[in-house]
C-alpha positions in Angstrom: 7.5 5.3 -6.0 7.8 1.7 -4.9 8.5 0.6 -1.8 9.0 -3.4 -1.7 9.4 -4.8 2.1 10.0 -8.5 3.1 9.8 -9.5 6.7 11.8 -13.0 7.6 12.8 -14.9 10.6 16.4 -13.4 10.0 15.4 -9.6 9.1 14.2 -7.2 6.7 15.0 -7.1 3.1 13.6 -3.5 1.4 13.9 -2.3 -2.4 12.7 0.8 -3.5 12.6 2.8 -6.3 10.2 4.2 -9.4 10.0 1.0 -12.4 7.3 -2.0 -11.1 9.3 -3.9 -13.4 12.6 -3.5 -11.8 10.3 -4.3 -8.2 9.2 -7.4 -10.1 12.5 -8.5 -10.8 13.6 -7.9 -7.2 11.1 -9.7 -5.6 11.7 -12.7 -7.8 15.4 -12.7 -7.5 15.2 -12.1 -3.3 12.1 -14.7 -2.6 14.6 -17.3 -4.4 16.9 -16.9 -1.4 14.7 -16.5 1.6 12.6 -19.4 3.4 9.7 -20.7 2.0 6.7 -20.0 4.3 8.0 -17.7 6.3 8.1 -14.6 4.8 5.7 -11.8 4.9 5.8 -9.0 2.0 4.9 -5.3 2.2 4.0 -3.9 -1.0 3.2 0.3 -1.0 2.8 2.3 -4.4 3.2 6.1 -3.8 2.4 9.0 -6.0 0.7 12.2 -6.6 -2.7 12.2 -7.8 -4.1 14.0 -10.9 -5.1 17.5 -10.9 -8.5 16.0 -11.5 -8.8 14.2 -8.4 -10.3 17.2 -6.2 -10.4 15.2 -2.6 -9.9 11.9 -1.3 -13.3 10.5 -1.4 -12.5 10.3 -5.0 -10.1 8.1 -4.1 -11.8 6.1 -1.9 -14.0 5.2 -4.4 -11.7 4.5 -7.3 -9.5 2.1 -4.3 -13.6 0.6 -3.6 -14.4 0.1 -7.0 -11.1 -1.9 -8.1 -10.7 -3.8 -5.1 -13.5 -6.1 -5.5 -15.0 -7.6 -1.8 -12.7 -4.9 0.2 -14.4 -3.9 3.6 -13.0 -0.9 5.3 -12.7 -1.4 8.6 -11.1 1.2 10.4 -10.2 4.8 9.3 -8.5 8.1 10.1 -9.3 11.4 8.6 -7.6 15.0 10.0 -8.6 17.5 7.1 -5.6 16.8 5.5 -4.8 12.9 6.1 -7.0 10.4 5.5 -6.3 6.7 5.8 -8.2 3.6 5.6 -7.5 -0.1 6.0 -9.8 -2.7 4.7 -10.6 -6.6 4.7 -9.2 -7.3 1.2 -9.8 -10.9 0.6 -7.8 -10.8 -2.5 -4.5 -9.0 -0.8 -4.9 -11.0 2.5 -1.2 -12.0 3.6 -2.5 -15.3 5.6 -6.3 -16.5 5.5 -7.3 -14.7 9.1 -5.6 -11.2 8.1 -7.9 -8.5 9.8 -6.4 -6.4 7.7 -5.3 -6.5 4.4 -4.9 -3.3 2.3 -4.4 0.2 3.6 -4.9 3.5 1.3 -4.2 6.8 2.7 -4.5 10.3 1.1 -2.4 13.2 2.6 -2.9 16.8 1.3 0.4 18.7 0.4 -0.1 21.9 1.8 2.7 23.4 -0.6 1.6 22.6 -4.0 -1.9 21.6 -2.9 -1.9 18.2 -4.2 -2.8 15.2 -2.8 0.0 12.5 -2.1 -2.1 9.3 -2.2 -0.6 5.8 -0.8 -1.3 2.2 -1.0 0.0 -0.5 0.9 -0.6 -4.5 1.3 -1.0 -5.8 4.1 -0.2 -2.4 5.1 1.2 1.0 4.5 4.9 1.0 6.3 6.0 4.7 4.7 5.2 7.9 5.1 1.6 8.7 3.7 
């Protein structure tokens, strides 16, 4: 799932939904009408891992290895939440971002799969 969020002067604008093309399209048909400059976007992609991934260190390293220069720099683990939020020069929203990408893995107790969760600049769903 997609969940597309834009933050203006005005209000929020939010799309959602499962196609990244049909996000694509939205956010280039909605930044045409808001102002220039002053608007932050939320990006989060959500879905359920692969049988294959086992815990959410394997996904801290897949998220580590793709997001070249990204610097964790805070996290949260409970057994079966874990979150992090890193430095991501390459996702920063404005040049001084502390933060910049957030991934969270959350264990679903019922099916005993793992829900994992990114976000730019940050997560703003459920994990």
């Amino acid at each position: 799932m997609w969940v597309v969020t834009a933050r203006t002067p005005d209000g929020f604008y939010r799309w959602s939904g499962e196609n990244p093309e049909d996000a694509a399209q939205w956010i280039g048909r909605i930044s045409e009408t808001l102002p220039a400059g002053e608007t932050l976007w939320f990006v989060q992609v959500q879905g359920v891992a692969d049988e294959a991934v086992e815990n959410p260190e394997q996904f801290r390293t897949h998220v580590e290895r793709r997001s070249a220069g990204a610097v964790p720099v805070e996290s949260y683990s409970d057994g079966n939440t874990h979150s992090l939020a890193y430095a991501a020069p390459e996702f920063a929203p404005f040049p001084d971002a502390a933060i910049s990408l957030q991934a969270a893995a959350h264990l679903d107790t019922e099916s005993g799969r793992w829900r994992l969760t990114l976000g730019t600049p940050v997560i703003l769903t459920e994990f």
